[in-house]
N, CA, C and O atoms as a Tripos MOL2 file, in Angstrom:
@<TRIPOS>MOLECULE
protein
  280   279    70     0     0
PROTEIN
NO_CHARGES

@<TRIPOS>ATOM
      1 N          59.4890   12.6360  -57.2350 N.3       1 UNK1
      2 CA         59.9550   13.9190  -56.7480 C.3       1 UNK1
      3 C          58.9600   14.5140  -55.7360 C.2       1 UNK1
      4 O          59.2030   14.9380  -54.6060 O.2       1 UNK1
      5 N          57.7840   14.4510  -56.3900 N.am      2 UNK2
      6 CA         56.9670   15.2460  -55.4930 C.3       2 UNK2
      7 C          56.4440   14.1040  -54.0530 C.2       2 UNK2
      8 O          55.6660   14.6130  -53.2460 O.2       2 UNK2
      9 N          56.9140   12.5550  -53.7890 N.am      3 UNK3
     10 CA         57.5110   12.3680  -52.6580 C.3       3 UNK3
     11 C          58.2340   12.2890  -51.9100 C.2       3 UNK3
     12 O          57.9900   11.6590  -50.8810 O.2       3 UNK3
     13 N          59.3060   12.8380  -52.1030 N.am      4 UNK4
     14 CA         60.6500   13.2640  -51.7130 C.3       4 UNK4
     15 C          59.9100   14.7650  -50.6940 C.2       4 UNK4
     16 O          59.5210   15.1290  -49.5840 O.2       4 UNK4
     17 N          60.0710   15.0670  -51.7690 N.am      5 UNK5
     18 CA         59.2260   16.9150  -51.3350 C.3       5 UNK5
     19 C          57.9040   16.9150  -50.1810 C.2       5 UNK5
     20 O          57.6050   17.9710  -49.6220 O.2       5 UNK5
     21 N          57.1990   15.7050  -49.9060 N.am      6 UNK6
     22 CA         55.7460   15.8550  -48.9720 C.3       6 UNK6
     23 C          56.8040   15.3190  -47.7500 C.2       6 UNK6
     24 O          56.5950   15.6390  -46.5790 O.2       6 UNK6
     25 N          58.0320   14.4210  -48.1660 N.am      7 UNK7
     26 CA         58.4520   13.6410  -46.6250 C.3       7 UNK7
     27 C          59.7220   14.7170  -45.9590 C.2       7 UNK7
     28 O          59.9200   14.7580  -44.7450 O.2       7 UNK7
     29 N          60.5610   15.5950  -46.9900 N.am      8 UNK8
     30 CA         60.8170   16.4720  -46.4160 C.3       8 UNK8
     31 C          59.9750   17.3750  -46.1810 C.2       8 UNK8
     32 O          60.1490   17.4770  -44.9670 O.2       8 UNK8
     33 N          59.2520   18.0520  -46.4060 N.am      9 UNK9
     34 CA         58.0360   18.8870  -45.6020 C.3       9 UNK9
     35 C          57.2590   18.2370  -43.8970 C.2       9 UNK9
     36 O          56.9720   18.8010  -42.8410 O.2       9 UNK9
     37 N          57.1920   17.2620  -44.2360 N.am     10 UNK10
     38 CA         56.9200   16.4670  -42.8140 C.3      10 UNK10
     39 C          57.9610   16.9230  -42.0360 C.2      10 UNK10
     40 O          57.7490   17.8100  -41.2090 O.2      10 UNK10
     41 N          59.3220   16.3290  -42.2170 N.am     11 UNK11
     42 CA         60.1620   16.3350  -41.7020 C.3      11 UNK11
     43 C          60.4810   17.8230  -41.1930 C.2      11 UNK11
     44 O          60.3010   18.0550  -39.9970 O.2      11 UNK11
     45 N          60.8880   18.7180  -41.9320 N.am     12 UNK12
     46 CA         60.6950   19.9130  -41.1000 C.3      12 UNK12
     47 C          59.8670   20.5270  -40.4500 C.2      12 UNK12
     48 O          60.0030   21.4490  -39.6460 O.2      12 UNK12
     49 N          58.5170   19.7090  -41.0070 N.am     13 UNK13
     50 CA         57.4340   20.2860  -39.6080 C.3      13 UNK13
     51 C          57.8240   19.7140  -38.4610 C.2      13 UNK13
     52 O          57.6780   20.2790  -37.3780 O.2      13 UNK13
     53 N          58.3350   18.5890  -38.5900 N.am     14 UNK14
     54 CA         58.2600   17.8970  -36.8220 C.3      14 UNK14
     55 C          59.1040   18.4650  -36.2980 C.2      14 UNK14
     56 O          58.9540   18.7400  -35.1070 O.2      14 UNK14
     57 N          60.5020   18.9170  -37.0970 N.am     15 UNK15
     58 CA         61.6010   19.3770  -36.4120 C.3      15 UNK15
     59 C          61.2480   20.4050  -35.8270 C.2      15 UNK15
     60 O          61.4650   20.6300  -34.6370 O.2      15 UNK15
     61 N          60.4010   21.4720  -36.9520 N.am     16 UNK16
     62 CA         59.7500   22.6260  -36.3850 C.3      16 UNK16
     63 C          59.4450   22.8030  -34.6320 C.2      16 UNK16
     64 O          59.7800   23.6010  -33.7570 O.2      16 UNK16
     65 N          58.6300   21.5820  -34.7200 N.am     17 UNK17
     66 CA         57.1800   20.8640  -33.3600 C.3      17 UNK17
     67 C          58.5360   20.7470  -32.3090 C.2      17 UNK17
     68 O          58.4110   20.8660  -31.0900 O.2      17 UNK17
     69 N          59.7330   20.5190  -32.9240 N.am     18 UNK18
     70 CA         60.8640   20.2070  -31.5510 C.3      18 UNK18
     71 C          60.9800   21.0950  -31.6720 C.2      18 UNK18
     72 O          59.8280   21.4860  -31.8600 O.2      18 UNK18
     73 N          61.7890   22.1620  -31.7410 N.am     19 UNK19
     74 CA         62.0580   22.9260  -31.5140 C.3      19 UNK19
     75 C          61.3890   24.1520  -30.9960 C.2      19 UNK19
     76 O          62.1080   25.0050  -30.4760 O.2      19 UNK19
     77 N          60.3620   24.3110  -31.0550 N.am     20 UNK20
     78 CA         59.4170   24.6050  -30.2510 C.3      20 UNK20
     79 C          58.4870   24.2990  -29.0210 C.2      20 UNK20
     80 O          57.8270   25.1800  -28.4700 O.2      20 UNK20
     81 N          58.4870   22.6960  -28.5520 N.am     21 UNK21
     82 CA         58.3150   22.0490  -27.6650 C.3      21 UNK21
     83 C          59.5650   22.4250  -26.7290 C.2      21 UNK21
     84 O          59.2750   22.8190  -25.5990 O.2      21 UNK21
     85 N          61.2750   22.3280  -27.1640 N.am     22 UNK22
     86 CA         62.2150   22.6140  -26.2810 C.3      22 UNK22
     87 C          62.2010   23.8680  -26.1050 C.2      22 UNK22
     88 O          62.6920   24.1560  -25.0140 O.2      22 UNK22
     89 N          61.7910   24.9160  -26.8070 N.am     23 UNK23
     90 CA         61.9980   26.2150  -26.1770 C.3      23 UNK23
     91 C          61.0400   26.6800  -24.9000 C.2      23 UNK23
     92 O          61.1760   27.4300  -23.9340 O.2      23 UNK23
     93 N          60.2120   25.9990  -25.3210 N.am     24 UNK24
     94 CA         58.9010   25.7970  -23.9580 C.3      24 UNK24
     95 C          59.3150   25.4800  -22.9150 C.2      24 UNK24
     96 O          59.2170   25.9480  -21.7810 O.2      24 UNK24
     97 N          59.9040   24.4580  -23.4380 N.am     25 UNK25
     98 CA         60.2490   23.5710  -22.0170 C.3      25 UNK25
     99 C          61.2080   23.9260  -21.1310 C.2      25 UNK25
    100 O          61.2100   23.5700  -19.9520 O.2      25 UNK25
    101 N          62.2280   24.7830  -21.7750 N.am     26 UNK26
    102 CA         63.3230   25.7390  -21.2670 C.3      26 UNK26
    103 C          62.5300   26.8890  -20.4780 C.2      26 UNK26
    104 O          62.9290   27.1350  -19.3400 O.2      26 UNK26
    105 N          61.7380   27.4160  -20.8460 N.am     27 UNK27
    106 CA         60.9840   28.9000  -20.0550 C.3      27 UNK27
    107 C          60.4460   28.2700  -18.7680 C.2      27 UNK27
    108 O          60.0730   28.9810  -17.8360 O.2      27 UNK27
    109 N          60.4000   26.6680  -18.7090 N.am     28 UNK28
    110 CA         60.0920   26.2030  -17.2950 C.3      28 UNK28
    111 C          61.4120   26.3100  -16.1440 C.2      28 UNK28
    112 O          62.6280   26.3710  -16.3250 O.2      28 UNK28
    113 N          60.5430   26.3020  -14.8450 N.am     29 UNK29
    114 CA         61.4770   26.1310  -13.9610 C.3      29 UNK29
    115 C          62.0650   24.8150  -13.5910 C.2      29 UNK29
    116 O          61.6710   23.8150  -14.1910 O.2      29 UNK29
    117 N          62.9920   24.7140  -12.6390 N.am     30 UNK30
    118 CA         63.3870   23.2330  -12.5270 C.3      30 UNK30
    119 C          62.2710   22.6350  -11.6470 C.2      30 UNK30
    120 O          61.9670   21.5100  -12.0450 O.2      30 UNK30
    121 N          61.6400   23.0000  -10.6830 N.am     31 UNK31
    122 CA         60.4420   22.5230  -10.2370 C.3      31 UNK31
    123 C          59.3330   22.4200  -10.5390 C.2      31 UNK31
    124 O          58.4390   22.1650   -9.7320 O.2      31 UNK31
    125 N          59.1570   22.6070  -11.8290 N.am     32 UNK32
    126 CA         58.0490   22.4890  -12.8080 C.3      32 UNK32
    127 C          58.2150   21.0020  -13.5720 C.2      32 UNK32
    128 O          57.4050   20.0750  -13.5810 O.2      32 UNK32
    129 N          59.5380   21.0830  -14.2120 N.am     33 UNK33
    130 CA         59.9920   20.3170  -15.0980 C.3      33 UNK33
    131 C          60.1160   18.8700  -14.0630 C.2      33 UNK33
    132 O          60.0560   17.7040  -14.4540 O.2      33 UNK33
    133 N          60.3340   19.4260  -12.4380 N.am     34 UNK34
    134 CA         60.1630   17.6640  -11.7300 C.3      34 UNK34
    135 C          59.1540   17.4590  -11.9410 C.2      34 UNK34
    136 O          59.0680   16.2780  -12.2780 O.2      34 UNK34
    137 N          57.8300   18.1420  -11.9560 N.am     35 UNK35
    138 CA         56.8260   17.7810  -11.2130 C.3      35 UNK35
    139 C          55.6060   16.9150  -12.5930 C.2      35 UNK35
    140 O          54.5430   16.3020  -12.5060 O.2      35 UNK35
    141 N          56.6950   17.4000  -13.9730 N.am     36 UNK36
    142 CA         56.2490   17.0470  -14.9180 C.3      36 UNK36
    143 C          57.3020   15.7600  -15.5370 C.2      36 UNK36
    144 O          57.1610   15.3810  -16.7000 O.2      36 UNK36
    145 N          58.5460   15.0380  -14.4590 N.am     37 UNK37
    146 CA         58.8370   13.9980  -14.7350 C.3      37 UNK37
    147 C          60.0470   14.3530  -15.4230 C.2      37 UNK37
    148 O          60.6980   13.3750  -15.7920 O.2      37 UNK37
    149 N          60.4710   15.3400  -15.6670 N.am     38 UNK38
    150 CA         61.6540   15.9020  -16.5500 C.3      38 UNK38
    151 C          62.9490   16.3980  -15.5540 C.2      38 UNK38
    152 O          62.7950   16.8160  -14.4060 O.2      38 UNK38
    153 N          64.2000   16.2630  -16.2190 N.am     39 UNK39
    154 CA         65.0000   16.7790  -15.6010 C.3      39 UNK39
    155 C          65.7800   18.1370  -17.1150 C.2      39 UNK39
    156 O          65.7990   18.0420  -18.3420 O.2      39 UNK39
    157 N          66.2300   19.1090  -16.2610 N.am     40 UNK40
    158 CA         67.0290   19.7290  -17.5850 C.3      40 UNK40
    159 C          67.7920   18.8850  -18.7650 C.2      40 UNK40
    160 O          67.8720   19.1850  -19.9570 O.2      40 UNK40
    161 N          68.1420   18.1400  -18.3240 N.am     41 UNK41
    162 CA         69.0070   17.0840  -19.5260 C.3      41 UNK41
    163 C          68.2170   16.3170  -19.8240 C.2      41 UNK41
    164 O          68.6560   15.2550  -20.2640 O.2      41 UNK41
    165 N          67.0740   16.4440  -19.7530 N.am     42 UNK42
    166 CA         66.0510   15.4490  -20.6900 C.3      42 UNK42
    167 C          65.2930   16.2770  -22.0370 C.2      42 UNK42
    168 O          64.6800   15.8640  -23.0210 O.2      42 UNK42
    169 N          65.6790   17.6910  -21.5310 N.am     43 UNK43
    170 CA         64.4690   18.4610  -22.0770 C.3      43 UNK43
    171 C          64.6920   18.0420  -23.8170 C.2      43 UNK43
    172 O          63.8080   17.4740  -24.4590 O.2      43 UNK43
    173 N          65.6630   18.3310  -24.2410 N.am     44 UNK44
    174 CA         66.3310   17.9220  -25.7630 C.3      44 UNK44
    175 C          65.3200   16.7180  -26.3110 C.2      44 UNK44
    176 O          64.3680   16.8370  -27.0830 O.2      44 UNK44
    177 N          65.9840   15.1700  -25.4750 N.am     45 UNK45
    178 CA         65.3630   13.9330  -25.8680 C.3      45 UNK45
    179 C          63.1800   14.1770  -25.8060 C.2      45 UNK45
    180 O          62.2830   13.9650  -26.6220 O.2      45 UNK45
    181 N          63.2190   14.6000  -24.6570 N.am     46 UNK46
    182 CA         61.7420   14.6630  -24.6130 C.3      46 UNK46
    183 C          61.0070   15.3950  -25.9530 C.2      46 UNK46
    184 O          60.1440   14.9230  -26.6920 O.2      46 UNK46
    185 N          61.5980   16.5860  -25.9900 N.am     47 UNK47
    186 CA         60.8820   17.5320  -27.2100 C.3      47 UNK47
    187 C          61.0720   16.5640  -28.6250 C.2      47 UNK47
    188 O          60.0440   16.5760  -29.3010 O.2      47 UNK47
    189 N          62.1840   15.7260  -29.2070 N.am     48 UNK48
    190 CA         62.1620   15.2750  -29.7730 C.3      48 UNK48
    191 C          61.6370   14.1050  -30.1230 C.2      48 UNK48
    192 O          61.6280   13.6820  -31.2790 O.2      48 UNK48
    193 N          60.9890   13.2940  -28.7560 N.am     49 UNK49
    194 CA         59.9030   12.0990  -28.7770 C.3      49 UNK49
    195 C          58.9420   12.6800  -28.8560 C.2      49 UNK49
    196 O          58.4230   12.2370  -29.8800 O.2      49 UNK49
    197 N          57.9540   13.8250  -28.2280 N.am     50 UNK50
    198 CA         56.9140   14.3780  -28.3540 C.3      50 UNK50
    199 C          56.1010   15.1630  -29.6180 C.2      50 UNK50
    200 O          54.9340   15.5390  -29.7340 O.2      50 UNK50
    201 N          57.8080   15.2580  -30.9040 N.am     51 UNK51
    202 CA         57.6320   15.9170  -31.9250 C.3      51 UNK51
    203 C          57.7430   14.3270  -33.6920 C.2      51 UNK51
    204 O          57.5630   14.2830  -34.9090 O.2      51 UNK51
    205 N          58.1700   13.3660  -32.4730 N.am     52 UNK52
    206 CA         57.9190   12.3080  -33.8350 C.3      52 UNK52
    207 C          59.5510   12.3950  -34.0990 C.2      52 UNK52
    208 O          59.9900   11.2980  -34.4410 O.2      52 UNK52
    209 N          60.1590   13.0230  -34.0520 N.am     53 UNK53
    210 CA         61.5770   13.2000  -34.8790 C.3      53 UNK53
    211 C          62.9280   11.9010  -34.6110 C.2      53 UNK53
    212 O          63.9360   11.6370  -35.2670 O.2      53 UNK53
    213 N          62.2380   11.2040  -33.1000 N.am     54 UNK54
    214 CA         62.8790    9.8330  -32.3880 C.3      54 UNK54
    215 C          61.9520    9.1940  -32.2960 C.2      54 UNK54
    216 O          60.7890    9.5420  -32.4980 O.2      54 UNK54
    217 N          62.5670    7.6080  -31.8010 N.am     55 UNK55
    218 CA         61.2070    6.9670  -31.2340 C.3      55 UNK55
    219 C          61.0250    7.3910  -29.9690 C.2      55 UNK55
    220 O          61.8560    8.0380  -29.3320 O.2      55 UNK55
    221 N          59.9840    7.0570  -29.5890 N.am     56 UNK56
    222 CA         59.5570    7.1980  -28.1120 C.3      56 UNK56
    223 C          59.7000    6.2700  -27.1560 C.2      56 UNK56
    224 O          58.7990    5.6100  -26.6380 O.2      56 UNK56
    225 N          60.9810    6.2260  -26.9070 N.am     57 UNK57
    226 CA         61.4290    5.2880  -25.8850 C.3      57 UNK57
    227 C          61.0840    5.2770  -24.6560 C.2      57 UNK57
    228 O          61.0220    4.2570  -23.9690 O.2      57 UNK57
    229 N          60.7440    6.8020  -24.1540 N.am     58 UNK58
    230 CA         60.3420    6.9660  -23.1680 C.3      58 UNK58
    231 C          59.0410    6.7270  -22.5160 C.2      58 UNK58
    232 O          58.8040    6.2300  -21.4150 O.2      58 UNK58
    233 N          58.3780    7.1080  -23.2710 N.am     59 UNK59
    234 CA         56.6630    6.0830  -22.9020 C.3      59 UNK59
    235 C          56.8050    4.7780  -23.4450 C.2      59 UNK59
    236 O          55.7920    4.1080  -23.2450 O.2      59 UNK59
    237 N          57.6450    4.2170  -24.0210 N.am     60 UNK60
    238 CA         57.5620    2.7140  -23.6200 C.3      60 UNK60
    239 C          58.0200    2.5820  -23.0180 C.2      60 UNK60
    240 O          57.7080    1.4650  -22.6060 O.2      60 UNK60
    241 N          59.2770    3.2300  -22.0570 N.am     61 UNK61
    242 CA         59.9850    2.5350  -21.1430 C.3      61 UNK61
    243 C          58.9940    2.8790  -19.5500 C.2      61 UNK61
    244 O          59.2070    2.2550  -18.5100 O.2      61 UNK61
    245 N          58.1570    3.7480  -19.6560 N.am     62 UNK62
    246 CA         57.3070    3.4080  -18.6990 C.3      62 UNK62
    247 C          56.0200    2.8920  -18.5610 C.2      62 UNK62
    248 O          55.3800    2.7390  -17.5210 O.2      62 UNK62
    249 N          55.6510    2.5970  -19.8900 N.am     63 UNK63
    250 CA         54.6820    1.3550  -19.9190 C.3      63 UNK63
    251 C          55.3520   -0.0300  -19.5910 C.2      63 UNK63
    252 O          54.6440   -0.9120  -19.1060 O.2      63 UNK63
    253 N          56.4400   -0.2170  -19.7880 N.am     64 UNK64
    254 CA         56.9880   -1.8270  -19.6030 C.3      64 UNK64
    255 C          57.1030   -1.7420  -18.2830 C.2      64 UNK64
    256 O          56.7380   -2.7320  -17.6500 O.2      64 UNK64
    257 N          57.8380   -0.0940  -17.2290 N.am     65 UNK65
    258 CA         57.7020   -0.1290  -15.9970 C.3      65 UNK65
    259 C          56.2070   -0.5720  -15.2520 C.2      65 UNK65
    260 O          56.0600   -1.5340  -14.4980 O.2      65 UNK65
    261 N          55.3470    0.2180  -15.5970 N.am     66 UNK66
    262 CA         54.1880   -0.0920  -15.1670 C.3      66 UNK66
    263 C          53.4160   -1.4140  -15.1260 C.2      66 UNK66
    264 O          52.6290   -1.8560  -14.2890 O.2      66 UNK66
    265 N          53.8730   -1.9090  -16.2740 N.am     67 UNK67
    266 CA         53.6580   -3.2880  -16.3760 C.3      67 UNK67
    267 C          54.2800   -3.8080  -15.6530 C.2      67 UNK67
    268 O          53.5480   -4.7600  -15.3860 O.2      67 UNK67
    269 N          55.4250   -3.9730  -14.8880 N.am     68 UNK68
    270 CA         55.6260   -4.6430  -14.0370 C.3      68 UNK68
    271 C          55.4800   -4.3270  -12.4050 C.2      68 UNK68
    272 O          55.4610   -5.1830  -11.5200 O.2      68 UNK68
    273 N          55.3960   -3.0810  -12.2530 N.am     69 UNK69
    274 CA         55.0860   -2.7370  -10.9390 C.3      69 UNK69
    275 C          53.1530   -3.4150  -10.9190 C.2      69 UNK69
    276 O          52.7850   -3.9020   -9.8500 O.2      69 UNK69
    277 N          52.6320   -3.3960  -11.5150 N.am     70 UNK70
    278 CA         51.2370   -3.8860  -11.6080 C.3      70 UNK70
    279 C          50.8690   -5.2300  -11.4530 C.2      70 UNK70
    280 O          49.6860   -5.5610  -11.5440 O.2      70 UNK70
@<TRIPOS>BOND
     1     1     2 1
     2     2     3 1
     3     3     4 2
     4     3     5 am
     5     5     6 1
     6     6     7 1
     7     7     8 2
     8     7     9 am
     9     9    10 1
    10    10    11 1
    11    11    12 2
    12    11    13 am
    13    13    14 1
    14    14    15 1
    15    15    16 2
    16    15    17 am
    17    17    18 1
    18    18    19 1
    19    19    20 2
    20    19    21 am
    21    21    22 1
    22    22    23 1
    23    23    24 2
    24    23    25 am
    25    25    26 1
    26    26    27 1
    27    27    28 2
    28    27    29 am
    29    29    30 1
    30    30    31 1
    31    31    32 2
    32    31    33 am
    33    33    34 1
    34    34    35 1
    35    35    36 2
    36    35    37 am
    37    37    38 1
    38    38    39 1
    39    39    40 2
    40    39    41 am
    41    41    42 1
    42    42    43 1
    43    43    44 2
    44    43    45 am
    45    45    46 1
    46    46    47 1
    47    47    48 2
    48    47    49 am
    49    49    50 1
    50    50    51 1
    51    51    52 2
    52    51    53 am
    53    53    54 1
    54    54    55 1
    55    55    56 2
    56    55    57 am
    57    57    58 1
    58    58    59 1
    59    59    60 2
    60    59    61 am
    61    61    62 1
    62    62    63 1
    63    63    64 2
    64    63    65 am
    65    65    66 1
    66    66    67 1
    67    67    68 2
    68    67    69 am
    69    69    70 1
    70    70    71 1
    71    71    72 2
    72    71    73 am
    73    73    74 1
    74    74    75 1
    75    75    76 2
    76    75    77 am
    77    77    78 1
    78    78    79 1
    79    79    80 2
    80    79    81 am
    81    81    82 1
    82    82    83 1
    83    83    84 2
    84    83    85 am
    85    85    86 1
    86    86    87 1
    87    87    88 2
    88    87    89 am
    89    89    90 1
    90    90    91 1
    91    91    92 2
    92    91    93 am
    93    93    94 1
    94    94    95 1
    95    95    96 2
    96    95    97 am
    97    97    98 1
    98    98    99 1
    99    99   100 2
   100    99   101 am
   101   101   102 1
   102   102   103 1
   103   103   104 2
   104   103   105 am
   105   105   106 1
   106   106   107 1
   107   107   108 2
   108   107   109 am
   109   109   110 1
   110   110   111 1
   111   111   112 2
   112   111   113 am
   113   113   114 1
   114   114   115 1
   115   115   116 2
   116   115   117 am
   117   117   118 1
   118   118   119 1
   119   119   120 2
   120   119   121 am
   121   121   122 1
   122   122   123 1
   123   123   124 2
   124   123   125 am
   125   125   126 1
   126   126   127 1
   127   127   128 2
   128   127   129 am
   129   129   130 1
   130   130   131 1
   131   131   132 2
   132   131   133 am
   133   133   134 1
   134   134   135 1
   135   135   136 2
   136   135   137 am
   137   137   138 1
   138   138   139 1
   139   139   140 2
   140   139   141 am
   141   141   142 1
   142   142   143 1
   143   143   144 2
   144   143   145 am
   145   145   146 1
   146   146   147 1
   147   147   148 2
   148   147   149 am
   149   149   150 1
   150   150   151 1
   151   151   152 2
   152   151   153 am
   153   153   154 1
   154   154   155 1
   155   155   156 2
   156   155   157 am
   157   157   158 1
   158   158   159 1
   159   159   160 2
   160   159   161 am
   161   161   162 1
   162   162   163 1
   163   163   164 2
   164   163   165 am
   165   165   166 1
   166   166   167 1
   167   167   168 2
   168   167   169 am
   169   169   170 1
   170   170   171 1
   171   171   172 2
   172   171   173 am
   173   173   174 1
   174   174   175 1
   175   175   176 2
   176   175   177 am
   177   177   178 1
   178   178   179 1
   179   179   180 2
   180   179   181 am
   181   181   182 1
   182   182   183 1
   183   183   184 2
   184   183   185 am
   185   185   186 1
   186   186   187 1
   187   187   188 2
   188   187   189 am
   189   189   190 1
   190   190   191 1
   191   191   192 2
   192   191   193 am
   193   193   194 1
   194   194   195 1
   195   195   196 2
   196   195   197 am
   197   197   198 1
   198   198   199 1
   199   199   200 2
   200   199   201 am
   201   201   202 1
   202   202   203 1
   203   203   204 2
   204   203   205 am
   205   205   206 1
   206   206   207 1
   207   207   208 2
   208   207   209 am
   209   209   210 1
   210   210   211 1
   211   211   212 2
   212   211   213 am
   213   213   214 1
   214   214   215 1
   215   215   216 2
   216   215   217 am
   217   217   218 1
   218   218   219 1
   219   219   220 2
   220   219   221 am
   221   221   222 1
   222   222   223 1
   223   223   224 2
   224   223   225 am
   225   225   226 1
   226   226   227 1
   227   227   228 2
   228   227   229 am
   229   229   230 1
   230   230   231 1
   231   231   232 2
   232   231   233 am
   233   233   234 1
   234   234   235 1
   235   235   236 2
   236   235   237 am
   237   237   238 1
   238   238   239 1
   239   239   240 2
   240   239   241 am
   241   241   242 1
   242   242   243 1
   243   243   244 2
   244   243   245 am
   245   245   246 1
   246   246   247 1
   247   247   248 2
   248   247   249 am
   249   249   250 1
   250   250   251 1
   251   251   252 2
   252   251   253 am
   253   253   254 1
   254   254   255 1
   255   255   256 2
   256   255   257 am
   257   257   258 1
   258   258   259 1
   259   259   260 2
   260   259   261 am
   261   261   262 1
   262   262   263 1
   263   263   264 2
   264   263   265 am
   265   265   266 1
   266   266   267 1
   267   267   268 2
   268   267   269 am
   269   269   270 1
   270   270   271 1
   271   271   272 2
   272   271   273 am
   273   273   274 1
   274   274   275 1
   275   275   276 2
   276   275   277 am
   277   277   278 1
   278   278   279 1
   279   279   280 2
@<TRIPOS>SUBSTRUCTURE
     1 UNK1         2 RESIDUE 1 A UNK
     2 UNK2         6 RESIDUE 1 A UNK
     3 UNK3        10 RESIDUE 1 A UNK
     4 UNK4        14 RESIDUE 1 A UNK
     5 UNK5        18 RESIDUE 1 A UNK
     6 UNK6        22 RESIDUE 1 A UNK
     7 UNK7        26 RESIDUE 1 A UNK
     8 UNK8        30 RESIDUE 1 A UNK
     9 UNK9        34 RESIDUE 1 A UNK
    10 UNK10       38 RESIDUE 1 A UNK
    11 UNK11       42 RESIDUE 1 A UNK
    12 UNK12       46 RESIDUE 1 A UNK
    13 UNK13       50 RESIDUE 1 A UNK
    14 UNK14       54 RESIDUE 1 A UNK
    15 UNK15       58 RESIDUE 1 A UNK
    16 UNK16       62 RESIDUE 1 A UNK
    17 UNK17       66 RESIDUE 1 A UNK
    18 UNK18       70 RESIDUE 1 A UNK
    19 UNK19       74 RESIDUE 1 A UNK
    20 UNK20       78 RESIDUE 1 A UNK
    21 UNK21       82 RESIDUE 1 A UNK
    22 UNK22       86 RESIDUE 1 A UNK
    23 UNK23       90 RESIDUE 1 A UNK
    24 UNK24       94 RESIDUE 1 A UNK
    25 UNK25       98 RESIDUE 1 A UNK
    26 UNK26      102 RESIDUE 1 A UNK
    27 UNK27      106 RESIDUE 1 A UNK
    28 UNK28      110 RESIDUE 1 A UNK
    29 UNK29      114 RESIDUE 1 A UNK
    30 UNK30      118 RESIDUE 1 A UNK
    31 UNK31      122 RESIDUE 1 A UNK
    32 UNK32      126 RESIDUE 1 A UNK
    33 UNK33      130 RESIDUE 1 A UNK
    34 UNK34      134 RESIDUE 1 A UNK
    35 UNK35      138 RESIDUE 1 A UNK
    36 UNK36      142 RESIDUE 1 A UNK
    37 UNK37      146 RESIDUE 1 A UNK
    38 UNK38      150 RESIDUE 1 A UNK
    39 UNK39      154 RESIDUE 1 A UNK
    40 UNK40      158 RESIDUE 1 A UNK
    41 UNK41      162 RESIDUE 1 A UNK
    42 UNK42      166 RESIDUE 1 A UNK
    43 UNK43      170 RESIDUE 1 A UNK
    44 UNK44      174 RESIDUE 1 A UNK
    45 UNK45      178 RESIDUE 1 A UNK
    46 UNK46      182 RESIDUE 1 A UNK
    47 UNK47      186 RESIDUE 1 A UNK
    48 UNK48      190 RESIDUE 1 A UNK
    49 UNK49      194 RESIDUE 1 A UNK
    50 UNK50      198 RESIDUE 1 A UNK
    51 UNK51      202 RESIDUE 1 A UNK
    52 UNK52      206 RESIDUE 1 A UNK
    53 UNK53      210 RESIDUE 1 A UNK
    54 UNK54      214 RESIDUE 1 A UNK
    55 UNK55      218 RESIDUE 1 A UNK
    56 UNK56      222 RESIDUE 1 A UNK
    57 UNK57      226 RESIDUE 1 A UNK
    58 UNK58      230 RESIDUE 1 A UNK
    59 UNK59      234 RESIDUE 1 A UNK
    60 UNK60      238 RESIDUE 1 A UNK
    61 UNK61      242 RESIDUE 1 A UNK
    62 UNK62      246 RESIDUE 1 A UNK
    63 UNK63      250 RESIDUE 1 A UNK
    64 UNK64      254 RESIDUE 1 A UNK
    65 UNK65      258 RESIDUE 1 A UNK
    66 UNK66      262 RESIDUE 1 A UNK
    67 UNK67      266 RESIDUE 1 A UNK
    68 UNK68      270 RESIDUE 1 A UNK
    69 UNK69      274 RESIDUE 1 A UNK
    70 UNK70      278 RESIDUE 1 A UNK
């Protein structure tokens, strides 16, 4: 029980960490959010890789880029 209870507690912290990462990320402008690699329709997926709650597809998908432009 009482690991049930530490992994939901995780779990709503990270969700917490999103949902607070996207509200951030919303108070940006759209020329902020280019200049930081984001488009408005990313902001959702991003806050939720940055908070643990997905995988992070997105920094691997530009490490495998990089790896090959290199």
């Amino acid at each position: 029980l009482a690991a049930g209870a530490d992994r939901l507690g995780r779990y709503l912290a990270r969700r917490r960490e999103m949902r607070l990462t996207e509200n951030a990320l919303r108070q940006l402008d759209t020329r902020t959010l280019r200049d930081i690699g984001l488009t408005r329709g990313e902001i959702g997926s991003a806050a939720a890789e940055a908070a643990g709650v997905v995988e992070a597809t997105r920094v691997r998908a530009w490490r495998e880029l990089g790896a090959r432009v290199v």
